[in-house]
Structures are given as structure tokens and as C-alpha cells.
C-alpha positions in Angstrom: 46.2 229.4 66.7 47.6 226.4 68.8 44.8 224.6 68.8 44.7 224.5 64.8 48.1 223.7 64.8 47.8 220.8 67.0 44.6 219.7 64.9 46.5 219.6 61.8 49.2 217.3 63.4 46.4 214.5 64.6 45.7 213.9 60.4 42.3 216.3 60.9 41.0 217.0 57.5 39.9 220.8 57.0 36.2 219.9 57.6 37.4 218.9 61.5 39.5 221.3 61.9 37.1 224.0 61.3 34.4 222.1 63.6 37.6 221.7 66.1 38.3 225.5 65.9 34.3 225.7 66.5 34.6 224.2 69.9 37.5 225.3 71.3 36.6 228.8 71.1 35.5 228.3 75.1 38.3 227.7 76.9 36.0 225.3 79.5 35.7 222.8 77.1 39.3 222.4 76.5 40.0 221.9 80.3 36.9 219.7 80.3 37.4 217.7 77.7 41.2 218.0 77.1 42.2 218.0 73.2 41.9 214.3 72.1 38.3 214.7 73.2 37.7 217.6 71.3 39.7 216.0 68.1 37.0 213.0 68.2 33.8 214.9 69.1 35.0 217.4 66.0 35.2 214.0 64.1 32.0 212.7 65.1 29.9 216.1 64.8 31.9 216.2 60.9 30.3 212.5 60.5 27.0 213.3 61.8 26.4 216.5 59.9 27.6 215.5 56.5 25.2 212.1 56.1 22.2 214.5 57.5 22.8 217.3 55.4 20.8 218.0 52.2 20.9 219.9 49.5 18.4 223.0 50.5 19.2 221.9 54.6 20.1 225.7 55.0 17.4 227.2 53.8 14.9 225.0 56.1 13.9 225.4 59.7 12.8 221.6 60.4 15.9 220.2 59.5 18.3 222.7 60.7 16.0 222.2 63.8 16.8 218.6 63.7 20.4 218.9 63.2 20.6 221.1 66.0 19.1 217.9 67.9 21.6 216.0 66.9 24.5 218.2 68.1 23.1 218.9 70.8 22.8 215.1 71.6 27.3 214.3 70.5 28.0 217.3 73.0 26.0 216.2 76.1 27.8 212.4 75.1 31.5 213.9 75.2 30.4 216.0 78.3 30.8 219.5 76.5 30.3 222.2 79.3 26.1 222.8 79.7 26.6 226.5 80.4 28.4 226.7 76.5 26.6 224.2 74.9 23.9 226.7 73.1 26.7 228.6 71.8 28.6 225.8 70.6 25.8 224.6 68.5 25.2 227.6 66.8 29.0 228.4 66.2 28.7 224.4 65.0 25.7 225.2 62.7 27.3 228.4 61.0 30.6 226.2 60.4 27.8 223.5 58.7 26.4 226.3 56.7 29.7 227.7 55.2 30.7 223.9 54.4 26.5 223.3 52.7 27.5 223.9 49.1 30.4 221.5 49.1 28.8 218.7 51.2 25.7 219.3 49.1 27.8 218.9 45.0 29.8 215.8 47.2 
């Protein structure tokens, strides 16, 4: 639970601190990356997903397809480990899909 801690220090809302908690699950990215990394790729992958989201998103392969792109593409820029990037997406992705039904009414 540090690492939540520490995020909620840095003025993370909860949508970053989720996709924070997402990433730091493998320890390799933290000692990659180091934390202020992590804090703006969580920030950056909260920005990209929210304005590509729509409304039925999870229930569509295409775009779920293209939003794994698009994560794919932030963690290869912040230099995310390559042997834990595939998990990473998808642990991003399943935090997207518990956050759809509020992104989508906002």
C-alpha cells in the first residue's frame, strides 16, 4: 500500500491512482522508471483513455483493440519494461473497464 499512499500525496485524483496502482504491480517498472515516472505515465494513460473512450467501448473489439494500441504506444514512450508490458496493458484495460460507466455519463 506505499505506492497508493505516495500517489495520493502527488495530488493524483482516484482515476490515476488506480492506473498508478495498475503499473506498479511489477516491481521492474518501479526500479525502471522510478515513481515520478510512473505518477506521469498513470497521468498520461488517464488522459489518453478518457477522450478515446465511448459509450459502448467495452463491449467492442475494434476499439478496445485500438486502445490497446494506444497504451501500448505511452509505455514503450516512458520505457515501461518490454518483458511486462502485455500484462500491464491488460491490468490497464480492466482498470478502463471498471472506470467505463462513469467516463461514459461524464
Amino acid at each position: 500500500m506505499r505506492t497508493r499512499c505516495a500517489a495520493r500525496r502527488s495530488a493524483f485524483t482516484d482515476e490515476e491512482i488506480a492506473f498508478y496502482d495498475a503499473l506498479v504491480v511489477n516491481n521492474n517498472a518501479v526500479e525502471a522508471l522510478g515513481d515520478e515516472n510512473l505518477k506521469e505515465l498513470a497521468r498520461e494513460i488517464v488522459r489518453t483513455l478518457r477522450g478515446s473512450v465511448t459509450v459502448d467501448w467495452t463491449d467492442r473489439e475494434n476499439v478496445k483493440a485500438q486502445l490497446r494500441v494506444k497504451v501500448k504506444r505511452i509505455l514503450r514512450q516512458h520505457g515501461y519494461p518490454v518483458e511486462r508490458r502485455d500484462e500491464a496493458v491488460l491490468k490497464v484495460l480492466e482498470q478502463a473497464e471498471a472506470l467505463a460507466a462513469e467516463w461514459a455519463t461524464a
